[in-house]
N, C-alpha and C positions, 0 to 999 in steps of 0.2 A: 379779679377777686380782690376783696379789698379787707386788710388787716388793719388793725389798732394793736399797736405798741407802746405801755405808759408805764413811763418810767416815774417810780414815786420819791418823797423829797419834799423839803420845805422852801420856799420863794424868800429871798432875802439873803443881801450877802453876809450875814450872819451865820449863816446855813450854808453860804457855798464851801465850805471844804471839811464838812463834817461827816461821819460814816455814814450816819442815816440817809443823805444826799445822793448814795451811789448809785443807785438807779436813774438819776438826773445826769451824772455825769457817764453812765455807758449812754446813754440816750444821744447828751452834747458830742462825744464817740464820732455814734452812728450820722449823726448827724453829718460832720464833719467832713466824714467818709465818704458821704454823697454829693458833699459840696451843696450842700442846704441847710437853711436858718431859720430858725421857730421865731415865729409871731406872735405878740400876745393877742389871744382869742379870749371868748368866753370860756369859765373854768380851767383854761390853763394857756400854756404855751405850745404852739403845733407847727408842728413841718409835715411837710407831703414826700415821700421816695419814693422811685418807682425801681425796682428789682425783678427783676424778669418780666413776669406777665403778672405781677402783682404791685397793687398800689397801697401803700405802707403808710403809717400817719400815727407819728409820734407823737405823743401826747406828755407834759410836764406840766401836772392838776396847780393851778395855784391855790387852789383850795388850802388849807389847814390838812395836815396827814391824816387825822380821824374823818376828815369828808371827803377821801379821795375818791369814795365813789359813787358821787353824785359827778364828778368830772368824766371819770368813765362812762360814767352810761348816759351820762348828756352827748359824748362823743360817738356813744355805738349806736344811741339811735340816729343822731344826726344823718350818720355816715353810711347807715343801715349794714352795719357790722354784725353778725352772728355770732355769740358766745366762743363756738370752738377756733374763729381766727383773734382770741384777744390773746395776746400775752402781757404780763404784769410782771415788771422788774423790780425787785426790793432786797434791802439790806440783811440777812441771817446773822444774828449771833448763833447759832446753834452750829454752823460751820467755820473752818479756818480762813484766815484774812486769805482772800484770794482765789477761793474756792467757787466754782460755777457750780449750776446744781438747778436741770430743771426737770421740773414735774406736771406732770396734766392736772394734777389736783392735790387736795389737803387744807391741813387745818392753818388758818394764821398766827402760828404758834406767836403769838403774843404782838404780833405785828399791829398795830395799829390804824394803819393804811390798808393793809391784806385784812384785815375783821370789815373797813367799812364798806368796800368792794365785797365782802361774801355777804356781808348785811342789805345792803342793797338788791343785792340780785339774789336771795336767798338761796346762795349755793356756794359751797365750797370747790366745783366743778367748773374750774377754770384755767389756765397753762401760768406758772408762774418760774421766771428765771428767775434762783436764789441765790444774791455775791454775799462770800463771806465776808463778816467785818471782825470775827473771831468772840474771844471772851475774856480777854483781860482785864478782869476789873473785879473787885471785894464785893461782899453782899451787900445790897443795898445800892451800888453802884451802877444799875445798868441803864438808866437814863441819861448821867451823866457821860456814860461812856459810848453812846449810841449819840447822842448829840454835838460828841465834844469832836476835834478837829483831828484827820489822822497824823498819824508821828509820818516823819520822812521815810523812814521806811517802809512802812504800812501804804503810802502813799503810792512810792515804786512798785511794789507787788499789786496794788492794782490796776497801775497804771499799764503794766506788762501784760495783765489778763484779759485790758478792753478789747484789742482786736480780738480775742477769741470769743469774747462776748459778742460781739459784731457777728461772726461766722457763724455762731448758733441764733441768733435771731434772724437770718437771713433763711439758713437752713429750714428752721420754723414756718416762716412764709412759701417756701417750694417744697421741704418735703413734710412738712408735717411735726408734731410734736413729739411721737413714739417712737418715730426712727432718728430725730435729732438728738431724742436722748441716748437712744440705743448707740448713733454715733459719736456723740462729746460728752456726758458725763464722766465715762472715764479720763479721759484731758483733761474734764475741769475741775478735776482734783489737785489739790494743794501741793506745789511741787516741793520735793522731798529737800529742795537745797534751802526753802527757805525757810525761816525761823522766827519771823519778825513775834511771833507772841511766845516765845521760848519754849514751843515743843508743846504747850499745854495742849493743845486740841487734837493731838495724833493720836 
């Protein structure tokens, strides 16, 4: 059985340590984790894992984030991937820095990567792991603060969440999205000692 996992993000080290990135860095993670290295390909960057009796292929779009998904689906046809083994990693303002949180479907709440992936495949009916990046920022502010680079702390707390980001896309690939979530969402709630956006999102 064969999955697609893409992790969305901007190509450029201008972009490497910004929140909107995060899904590029659980991907470098996972990567990591298996002792394998993405290659640049057509539409993005790929590695191949193999996890049980499933063969996995990370996906990092070089695309621009508004065409991520024509990267995606150049990848599932390729790979002759079915919609229900895709999962799609992206940044949440709408939960706390550190917060895991995945779904079988929903809207791209403002997500610009998550619209062009539903745009493309005209469906919102897709698995998307969502990391918090929080909401600390004034009106008018939330480009700038979705682009801008994390604080050190902000850093740390997500650094401390990737393994469990790891464990729930693994889980994803052997048991499924329903019972993954049924098992890690509550985990991947925001732990109560941390603080990094001063309590605003609890």
């Amino acid at each position: 059985m064969k999955y697609l996992i893409a992790g969305l993000g901007n190509i450029g080290e201008e972009y490497k340590n910004t929140r909107h990135n995060v899904g590029f860095m659980v991907l470098d993670a996972a990567a990591a984790a298996s002792n394998t290295s993405f290659i640049d390909r057509r539409y993005g960057f790929v590695t191949e894992m193999k996890y049980k009796n499933a063969s996995v292929i990370l996906l990092k779009p070089s695309t621009l984030m508004n065409r991520s998904g024509n990267a995606v689906r150049y990848w599932m046809q390729k790979e002759n991937i079915i919609p229900e083994n895709l999962l799609v990693i992206a940044d949440d303002i709408a939960i706390p820095t550190g917060s895991i949180r995945l779904r079988a479907k929903g809207s791209p709440g403002g997500h610009n990567g998550l619209a062009s992936i539903s745009e493309v495949f005209g469906t919102d009916d897709y698995a998307r792991l969502r990391i918090g990046i929080g909401n600390n920022f004034s009106r008018g502010g939330q480009i700038s603060y979705v682009l801008g680079e994390w604080t050190e702390d902000e850093l740390q707390v997500i650094k401390k969440r990737l393994p469990l980001a790891i464990e729930m896309i693994r889980s994803f690939v052997t048991a499924g999205c329903e019972l993954t979530m049924t098992t890690y969402n509550k985990a991947g709630k925001k732990p109560v000692d941390d603080d990094t956006d001063g309590g605003k999102n609890r």
